[in-house]
N, CA, C and O atoms as a GROMACS GRO file, in nm:
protein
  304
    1UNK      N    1   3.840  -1.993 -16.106
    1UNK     CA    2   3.856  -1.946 -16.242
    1UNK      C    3   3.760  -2.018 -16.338
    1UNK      O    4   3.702  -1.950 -16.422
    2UNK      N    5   3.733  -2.179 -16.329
    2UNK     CA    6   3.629  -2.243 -16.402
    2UNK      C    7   3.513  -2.148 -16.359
    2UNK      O    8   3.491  -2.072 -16.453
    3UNK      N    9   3.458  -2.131 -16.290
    3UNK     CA   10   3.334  -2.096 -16.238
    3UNK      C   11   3.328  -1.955 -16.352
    3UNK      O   12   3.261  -1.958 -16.455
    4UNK      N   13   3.407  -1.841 -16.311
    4UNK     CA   14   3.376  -1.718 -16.358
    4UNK      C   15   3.396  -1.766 -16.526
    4UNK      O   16   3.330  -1.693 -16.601
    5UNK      N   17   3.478  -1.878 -16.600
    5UNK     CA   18   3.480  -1.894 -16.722
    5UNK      C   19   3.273  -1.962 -16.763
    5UNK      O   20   3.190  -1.935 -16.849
    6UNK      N   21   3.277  -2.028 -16.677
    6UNK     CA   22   3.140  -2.073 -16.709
    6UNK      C   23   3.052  -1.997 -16.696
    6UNK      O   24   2.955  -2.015 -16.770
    7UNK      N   25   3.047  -1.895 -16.610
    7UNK     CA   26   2.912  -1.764 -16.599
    7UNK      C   27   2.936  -1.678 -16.731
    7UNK      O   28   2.849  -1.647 -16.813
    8UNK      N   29   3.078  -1.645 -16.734
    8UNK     CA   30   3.082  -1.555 -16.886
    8UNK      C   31   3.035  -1.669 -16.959
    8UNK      O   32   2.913  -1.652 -16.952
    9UNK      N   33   3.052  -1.766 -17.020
    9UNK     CA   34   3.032  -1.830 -17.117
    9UNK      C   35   2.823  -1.850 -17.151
    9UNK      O   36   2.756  -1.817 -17.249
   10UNK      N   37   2.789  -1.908 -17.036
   10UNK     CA   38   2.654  -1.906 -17.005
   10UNK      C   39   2.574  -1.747 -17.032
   10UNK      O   40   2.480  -1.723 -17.109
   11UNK      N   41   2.632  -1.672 -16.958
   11UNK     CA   42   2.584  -1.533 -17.013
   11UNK      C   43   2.576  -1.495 -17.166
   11UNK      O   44   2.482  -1.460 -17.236
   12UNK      N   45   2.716  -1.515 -17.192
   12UNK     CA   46   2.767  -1.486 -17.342
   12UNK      C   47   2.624  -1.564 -17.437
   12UNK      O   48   2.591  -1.503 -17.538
   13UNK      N   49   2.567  -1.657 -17.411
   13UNK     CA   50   2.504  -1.740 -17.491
   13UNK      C   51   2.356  -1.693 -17.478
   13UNK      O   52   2.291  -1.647 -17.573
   14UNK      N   53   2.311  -1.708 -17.357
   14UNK     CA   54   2.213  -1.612 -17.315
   14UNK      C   55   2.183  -1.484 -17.355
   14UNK      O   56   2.066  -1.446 -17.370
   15UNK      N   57   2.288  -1.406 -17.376
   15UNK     CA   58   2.298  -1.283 -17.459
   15UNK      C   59   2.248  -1.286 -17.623
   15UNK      O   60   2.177  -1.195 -17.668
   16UNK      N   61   2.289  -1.388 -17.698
   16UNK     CA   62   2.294  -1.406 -17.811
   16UNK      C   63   2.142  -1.466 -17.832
   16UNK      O   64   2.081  -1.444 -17.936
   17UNK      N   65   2.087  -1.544 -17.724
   17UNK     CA   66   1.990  -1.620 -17.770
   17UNK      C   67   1.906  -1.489 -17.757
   17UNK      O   68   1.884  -1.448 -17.871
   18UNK      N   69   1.852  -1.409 -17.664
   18UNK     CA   70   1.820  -1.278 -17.658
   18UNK      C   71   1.799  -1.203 -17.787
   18UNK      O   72   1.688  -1.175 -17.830
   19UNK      N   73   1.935  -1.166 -17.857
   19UNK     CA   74   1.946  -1.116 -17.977
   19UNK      C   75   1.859  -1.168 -18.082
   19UNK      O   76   1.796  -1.120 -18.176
   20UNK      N   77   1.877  -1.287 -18.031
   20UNK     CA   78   1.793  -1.370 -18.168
   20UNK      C   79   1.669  -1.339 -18.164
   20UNK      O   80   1.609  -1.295 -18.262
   21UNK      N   81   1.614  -1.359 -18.047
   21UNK     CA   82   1.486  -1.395 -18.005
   21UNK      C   83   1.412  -1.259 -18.051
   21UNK      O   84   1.295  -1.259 -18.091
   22UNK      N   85   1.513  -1.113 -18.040
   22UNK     CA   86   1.446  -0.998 -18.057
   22UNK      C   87   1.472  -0.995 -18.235
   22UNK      O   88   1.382  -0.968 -18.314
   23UNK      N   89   1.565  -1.017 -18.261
   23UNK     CA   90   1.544  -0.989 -18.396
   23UNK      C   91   1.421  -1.112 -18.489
   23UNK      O   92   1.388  -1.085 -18.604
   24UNK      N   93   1.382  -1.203 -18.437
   24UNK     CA   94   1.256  -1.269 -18.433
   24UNK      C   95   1.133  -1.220 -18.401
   24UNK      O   96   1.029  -1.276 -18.438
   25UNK      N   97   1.137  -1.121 -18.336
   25UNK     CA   98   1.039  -1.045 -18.314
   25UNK      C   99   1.022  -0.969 -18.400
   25UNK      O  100   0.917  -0.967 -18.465
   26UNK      N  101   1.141  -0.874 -18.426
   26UNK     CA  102   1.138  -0.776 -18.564
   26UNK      C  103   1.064  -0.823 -18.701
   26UNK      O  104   0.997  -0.759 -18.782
   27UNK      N  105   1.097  -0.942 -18.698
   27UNK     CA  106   1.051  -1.033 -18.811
   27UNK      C  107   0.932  -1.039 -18.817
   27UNK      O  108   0.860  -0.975 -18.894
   28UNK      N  109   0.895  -1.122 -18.730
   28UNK     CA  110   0.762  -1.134 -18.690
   28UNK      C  111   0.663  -1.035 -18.760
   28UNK      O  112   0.571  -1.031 -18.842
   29UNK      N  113   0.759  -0.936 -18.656
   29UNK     CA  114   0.595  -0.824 -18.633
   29UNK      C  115   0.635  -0.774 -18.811
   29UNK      O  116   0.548  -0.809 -18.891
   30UNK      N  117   0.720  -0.722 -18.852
   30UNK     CA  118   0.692  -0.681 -19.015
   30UNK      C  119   0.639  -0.770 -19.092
   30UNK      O  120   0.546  -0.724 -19.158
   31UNK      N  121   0.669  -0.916 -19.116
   31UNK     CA  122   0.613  -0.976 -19.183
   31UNK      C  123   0.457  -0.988 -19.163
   31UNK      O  124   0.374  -0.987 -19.253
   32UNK      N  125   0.442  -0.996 -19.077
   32UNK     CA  126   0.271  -1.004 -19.000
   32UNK      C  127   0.219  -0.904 -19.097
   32UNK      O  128   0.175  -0.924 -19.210
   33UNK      N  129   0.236  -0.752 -19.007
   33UNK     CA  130   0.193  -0.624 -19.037
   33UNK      C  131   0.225  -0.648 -19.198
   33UNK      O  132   0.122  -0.626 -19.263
   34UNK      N  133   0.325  -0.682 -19.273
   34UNK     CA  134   0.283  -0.651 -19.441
   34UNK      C  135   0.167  -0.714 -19.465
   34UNK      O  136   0.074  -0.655 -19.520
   35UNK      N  137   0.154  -0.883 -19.416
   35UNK     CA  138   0.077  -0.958 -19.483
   35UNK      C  139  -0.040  -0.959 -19.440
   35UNK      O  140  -0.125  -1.034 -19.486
   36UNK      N  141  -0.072  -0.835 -19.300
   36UNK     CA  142  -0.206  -0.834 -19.226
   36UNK      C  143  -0.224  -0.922 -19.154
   36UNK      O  144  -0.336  -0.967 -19.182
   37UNK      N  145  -0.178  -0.981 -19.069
   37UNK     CA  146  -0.192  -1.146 -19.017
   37UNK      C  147  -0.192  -1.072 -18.874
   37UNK      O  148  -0.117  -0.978 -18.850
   38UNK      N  149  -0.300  -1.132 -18.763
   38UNK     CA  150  -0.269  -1.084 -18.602
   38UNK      C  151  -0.127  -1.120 -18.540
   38UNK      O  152  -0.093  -1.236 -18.565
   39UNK      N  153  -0.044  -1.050 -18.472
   39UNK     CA  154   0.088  -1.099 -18.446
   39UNK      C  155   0.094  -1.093 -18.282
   39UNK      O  156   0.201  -1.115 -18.227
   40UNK      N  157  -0.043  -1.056 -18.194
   40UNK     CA  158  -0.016  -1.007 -18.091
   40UNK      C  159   0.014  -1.080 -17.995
   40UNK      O  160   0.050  -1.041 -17.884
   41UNK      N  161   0.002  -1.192 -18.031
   41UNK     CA  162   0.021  -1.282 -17.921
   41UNK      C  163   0.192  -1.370 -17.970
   41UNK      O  164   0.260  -1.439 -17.894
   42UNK      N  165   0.206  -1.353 -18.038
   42UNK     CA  166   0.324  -1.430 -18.105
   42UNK      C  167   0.459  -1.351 -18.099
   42UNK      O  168   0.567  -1.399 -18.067
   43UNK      N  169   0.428  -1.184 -18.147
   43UNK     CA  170   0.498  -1.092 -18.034
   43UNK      C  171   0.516  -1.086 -17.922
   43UNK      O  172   0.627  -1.064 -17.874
   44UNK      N  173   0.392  -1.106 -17.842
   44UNK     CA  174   0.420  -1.088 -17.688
   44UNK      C  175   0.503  -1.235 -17.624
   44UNK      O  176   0.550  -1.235 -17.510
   45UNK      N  177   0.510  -1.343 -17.705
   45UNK     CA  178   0.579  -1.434 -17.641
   45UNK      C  179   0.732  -1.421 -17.657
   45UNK      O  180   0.818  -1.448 -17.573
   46UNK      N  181   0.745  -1.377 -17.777
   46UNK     CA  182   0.867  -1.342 -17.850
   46UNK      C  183   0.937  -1.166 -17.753
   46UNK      O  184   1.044  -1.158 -17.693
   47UNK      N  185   0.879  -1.103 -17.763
   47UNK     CA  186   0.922  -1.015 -17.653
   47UNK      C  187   0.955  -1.066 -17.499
   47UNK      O  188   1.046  -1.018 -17.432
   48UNK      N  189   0.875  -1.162 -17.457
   48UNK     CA  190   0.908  -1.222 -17.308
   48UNK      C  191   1.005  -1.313 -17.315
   48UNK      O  192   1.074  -1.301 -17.214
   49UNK      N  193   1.050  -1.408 -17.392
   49UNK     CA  194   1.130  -1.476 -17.382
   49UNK      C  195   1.266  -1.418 -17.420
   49UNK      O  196   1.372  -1.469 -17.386
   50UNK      N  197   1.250  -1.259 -17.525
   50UNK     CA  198   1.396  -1.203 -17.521
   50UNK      C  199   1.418  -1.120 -17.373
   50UNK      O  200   1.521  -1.152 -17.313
   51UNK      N  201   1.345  -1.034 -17.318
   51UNK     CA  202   1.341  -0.967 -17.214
   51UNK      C  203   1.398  -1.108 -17.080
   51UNK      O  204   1.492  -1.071 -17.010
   52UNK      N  205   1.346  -1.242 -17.052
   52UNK     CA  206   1.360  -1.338 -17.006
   52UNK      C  207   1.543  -1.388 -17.014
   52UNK      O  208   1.627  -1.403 -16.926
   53UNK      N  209   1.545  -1.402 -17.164
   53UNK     CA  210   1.695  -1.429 -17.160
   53UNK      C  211   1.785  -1.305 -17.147
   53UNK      O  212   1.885  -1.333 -17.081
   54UNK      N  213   1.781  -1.155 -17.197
   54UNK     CA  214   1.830  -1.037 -17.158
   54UNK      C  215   1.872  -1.029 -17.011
   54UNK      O  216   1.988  -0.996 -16.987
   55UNK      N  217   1.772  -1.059 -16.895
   55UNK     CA  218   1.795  -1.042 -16.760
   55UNK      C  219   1.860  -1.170 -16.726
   55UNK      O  220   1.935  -1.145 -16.632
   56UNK      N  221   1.868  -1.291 -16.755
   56UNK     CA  222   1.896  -1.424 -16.726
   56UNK      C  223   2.057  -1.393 -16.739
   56UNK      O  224   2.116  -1.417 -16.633
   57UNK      N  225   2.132  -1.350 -16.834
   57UNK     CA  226   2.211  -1.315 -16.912
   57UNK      C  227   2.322  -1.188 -16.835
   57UNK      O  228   2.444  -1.193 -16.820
   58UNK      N  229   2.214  -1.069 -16.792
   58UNK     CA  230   2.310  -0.997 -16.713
   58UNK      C  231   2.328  -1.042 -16.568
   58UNK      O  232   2.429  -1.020 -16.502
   59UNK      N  233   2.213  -1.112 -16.522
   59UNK     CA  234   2.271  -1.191 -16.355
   59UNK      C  235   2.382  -1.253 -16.356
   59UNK      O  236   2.474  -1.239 -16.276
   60UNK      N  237   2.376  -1.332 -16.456
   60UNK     CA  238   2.480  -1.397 -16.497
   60UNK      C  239   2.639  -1.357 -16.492
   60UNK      O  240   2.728  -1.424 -16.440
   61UNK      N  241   2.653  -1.225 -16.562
   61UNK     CA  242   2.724  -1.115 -16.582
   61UNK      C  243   2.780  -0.986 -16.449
   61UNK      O  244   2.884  -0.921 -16.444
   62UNK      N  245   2.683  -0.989 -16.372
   62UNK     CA  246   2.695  -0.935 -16.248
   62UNK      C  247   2.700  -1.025 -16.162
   62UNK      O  248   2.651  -0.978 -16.059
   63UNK      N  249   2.751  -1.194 -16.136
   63UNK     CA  250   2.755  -1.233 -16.035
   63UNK      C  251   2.872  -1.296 -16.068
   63UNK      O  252   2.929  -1.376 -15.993
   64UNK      N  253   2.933  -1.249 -16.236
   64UNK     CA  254   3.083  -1.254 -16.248
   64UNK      C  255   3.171  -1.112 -16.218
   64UNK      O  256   3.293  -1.093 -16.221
   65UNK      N  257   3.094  -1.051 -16.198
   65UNK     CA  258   3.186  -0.914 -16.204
   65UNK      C  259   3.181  -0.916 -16.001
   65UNK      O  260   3.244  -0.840 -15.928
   66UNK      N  261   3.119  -0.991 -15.972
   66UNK     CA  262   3.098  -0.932 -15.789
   66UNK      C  263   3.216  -1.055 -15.803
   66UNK      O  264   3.313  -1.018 -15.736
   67UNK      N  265   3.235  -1.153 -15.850
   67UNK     CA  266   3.344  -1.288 -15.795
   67UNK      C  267   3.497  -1.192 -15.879
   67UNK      O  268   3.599  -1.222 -15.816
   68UNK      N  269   3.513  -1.141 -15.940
   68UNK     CA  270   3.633  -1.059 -16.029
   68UNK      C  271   3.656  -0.959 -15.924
   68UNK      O  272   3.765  -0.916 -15.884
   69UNK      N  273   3.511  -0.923 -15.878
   69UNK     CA  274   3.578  -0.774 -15.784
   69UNK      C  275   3.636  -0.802 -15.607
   69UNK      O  276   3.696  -0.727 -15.530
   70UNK      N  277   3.584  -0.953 -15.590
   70UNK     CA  278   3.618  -1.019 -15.449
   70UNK      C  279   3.767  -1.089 -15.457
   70UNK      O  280   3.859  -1.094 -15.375
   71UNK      N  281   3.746  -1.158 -15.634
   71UNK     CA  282   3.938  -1.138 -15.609
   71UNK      C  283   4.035  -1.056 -15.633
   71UNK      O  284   4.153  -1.086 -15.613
   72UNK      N  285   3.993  -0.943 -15.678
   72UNK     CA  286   4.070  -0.830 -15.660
   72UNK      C  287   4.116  -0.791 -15.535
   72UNK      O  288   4.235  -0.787 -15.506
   73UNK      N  289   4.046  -0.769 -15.478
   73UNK     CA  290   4.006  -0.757 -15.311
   73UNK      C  291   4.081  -0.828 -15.265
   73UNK      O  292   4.126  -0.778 -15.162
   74UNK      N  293   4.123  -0.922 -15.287
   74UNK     CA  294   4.216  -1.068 -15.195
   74UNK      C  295   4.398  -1.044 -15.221
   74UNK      O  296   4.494  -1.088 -15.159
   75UNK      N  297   4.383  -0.929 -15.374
   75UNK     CA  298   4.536  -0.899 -15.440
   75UNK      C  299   4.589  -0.755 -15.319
   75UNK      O  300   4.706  -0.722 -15.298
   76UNK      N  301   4.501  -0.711 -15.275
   76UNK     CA  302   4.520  -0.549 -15.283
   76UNK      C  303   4.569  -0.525 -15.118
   76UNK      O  304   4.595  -0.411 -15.078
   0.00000   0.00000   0.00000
């Protein structure tokens, strides 16, 4: 039960940092584009590190749902 509390929890955070990271991007790239400033490289890091924590985040999430569905399995 610790285990599957710590993968949700780890995911859960991972998820959020994700969020951030993309709505940092959003930022980014408008503020750039108003003020004319190159953003392409500052985007593309900012896109990889949300895409990075996005997938980090659902492994996370699917290797709690395979341990939820193995103890189900053990009730039935």
């Amino acid at each position: 039960m610790r285990r599957r509390l710590r993968l949700l929890n780890n995911a859960t955070l991972l998820e959020l940092a994700s969020g951030v990271s993309t709505s940092l991007l959003l930022v980014v790239g408008f503020a750039s584009s108003f003020l004319r400033l190159e953003h392409v490289y500052g985007a593309a890091v900012l896109f990889f590190l949300a895409v990075a924590l996005l997938g980090t985040s659902l492994f996370g999430f699917g290797q709690e749902v395979r341990i939820g569905l193995s103890e189900a399995d053990q009730f039935h």
